[in-house]
Phi, psi and omega in degrees: 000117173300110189344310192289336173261008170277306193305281156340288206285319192308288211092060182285128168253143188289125190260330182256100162283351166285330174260164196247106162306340175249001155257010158304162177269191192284179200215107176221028168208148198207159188233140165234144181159146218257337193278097193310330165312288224294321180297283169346312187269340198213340182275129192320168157270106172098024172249165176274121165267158187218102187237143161276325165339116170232041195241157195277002162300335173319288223285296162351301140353272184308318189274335166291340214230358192019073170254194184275321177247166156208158163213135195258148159304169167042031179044051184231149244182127203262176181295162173326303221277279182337278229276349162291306147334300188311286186332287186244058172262352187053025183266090170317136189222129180229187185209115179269133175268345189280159186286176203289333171307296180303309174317318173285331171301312181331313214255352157299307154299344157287337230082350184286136168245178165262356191265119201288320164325329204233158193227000000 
């Protein structure tokens, strides 16, 4: 599913308006979790993290782990120095006010799995 109709269905707000959501790939997988090691280690490539983390080890993350997003939970948001790094880390950063449990079901029900394994 392409970043722009997940962003569109979540009802998402974009916090990096400088990259383009619809030239993002397609997407059919996502992680949820706050420990970023635990991210580093288990989370798909070219997937969505789903985080309350708003620190610029995220964006850090996001980029060892090459996914595509983050999306932060609980309408929380990261500092300037952050949503800056993401541009220019080419990492899309969105925003929710509902928790990372709703996102997920949400984003489950879209199609996204978690299982890194499968192709």
């Amino acid at each position: 599913m392409k970043l722009c109709d997940i962003a569109k269905e979540l009802n998402l707000e974009n916090l990096t308006l400088e990259l383009d959501l619809s030239g993002a790939p397609e997407i059919s997988r996502a992680y949820v979790s706050d420990l970023l090691s635990d991210v580093m280690g288990n989370a798909p490539a070219g997937g969505i993290l789903v985080t309350v983390q708003v620190h610029l080890n995220v964006v850090a993350v996001a980029v060892h782990a090459d996914l595509a997003a983050v999306i932060f939970a609980l309408d929380r948001k990261p500092d300037e120095i952050t949503r800056q790094r993401a541009v220019q880390e080419n990492i899309i950063l969105l925003a929710s006010r509902e928790p990372a449990f709703d996102i997920a079901g949400k984003l489950y029900a879209l199609g996204m799995r978690g299982d890194t394994s499968c192709d």
